[in-house]
C-alpha positions as CSV (number, residue, x, y, z in Angstrom):
1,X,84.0,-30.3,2.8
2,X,83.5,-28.0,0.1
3,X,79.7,-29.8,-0.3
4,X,79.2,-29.6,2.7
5,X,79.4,-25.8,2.9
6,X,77.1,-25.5,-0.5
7,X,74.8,-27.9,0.6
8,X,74.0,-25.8,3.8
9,X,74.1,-22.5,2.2
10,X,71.7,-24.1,-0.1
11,X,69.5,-25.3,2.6
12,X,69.4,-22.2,4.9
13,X,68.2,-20.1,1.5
14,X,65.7,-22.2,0.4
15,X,63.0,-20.6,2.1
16,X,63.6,-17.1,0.5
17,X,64.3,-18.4,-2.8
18,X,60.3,-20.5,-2.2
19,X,57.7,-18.8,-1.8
20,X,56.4,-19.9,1.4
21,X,53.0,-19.7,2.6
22,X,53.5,-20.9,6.2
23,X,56.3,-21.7,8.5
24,X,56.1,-23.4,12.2
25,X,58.8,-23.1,14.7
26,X,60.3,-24.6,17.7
27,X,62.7,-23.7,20.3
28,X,63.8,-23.0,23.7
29,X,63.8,-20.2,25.6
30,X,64.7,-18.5,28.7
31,X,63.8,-15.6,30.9
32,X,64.0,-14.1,34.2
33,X,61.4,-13.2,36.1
34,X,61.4,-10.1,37.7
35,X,58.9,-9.0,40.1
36,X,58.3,-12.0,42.2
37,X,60.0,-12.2,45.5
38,X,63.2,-13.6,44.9
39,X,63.3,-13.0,40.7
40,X,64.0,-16.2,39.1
41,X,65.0,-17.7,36.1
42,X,62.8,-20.0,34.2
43,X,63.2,-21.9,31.0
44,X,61.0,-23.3,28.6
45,X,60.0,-24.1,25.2
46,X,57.4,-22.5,22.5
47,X,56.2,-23.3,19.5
48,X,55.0,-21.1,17.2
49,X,52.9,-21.1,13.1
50,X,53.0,-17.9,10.9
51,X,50.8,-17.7,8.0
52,X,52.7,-16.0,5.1
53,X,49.7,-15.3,2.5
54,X,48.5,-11.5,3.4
55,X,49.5,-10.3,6.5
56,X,52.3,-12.0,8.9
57,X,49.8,-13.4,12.1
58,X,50.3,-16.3,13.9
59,X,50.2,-18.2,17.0
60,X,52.5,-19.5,19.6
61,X,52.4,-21.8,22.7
62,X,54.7,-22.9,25.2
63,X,55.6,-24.0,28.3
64,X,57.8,-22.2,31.1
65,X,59.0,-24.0,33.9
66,X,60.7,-22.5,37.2
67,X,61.2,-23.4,40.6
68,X,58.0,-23.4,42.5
69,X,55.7,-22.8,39.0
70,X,54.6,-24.1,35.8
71,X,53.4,-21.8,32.7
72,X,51.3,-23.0,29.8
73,X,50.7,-20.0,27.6
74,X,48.7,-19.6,23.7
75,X,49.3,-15.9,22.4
76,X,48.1,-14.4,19.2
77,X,50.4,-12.5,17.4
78,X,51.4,-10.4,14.7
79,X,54.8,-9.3,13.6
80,X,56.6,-6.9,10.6
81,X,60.4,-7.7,9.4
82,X,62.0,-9.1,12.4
83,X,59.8,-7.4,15.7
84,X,56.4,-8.3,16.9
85,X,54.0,-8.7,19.2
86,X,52.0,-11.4,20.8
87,X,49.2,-11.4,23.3
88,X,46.8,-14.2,25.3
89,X,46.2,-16.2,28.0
90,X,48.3,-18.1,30.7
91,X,48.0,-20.6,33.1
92,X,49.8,-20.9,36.2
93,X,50.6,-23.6,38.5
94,X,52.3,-22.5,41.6
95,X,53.3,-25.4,43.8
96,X,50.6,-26.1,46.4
97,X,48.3,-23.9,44.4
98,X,45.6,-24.5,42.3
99,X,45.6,-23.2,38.4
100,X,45.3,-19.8,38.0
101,X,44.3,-18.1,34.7
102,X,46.3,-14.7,34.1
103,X,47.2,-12.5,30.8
104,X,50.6,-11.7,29.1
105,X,52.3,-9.9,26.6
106,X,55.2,-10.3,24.4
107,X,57.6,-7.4,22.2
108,X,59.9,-9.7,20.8
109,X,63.0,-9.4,17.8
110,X,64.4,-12.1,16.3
111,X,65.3,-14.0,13.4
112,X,66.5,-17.8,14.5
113,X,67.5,-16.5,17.6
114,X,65.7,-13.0,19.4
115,X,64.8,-11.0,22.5
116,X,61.8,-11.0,24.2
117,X,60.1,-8.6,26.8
118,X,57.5,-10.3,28.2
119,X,55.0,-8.8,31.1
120,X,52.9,-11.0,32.8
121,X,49.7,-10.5,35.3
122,X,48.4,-13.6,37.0
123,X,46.6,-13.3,40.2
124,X,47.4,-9.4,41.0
125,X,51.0,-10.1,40.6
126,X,53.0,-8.4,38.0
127,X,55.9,-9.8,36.4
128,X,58.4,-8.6,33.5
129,X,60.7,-11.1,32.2
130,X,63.1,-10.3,29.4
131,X,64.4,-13.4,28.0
132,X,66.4,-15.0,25.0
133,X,64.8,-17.5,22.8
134,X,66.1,-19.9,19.4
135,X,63.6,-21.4,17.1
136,X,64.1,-23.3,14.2
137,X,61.7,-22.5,11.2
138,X,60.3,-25.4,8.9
139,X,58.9,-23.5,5.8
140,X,56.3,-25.1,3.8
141,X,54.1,-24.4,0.6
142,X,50.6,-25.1,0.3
């Protein structure tokens, strides 16, 4: 048991004893959508690669799902410490609908698991969603 525990502590330091260069992530999430007519909660997952090197940008994608609607989303972001931002287009497919192209934004803190307040504008309607999210990193040097 006792190897166990060391080997995970070593594990779960690794990447701050490396120095790593870039890190992807994947997780779920989960948010609810307020501002449609009933507010509903949708659930999802996102993906996400930081490069390390200078200054801490990345990108993310995911996909939301809720009842009635589909989201595909690919934001830019940037983040300091534990909080950021993220921005970019979404996609929207509303049942009997066709695609619709809208805009959101993301403040988010987290480490392997965060907050998010997201606000999201797709075809004149407004939506904020707070949510929760986990991801999983994978560090890697190059």
């Amino acid at each position: 048991m006792k190897r166990l525990i060391y080997s995970l502590i070593l594990l779960v330091s690794l990447p701050f004893a490396t120095r790593a260069q870039g890190a992807f992530s994947f997780g779920p999430t989960l948010h609810l959508n307020i501002g449609e007519k009933p507010s509903r909660l949708s659930f999802g997952t996102e993906a996400a690669y930081w490069n390390l090197q200078k200054f801490p940008a990345g990108i993310n994608m995911g996909m939301d799902f809720q009842k009635g609607a589909r989201r595909f989303y690919l934001e830019g972001q940037v983040g300091i410490g534990l909080a950021g931002l993220a921005f970019g287009p979404v996609f929207e497919k509303k049942k009997d609908d066709v695609i619709r192209l809208g805009f959101q934004t993301n403040l988010w803190a987290n480490y392997f698991a965060g907050v998010n307040l997201r606000w999201r504008r797709v075809n004149d309607q407004k939506t904020f969603a707070p949510g929760i999210y986990a991801k999983n990193p994978f560090w890697y040097l190059c």
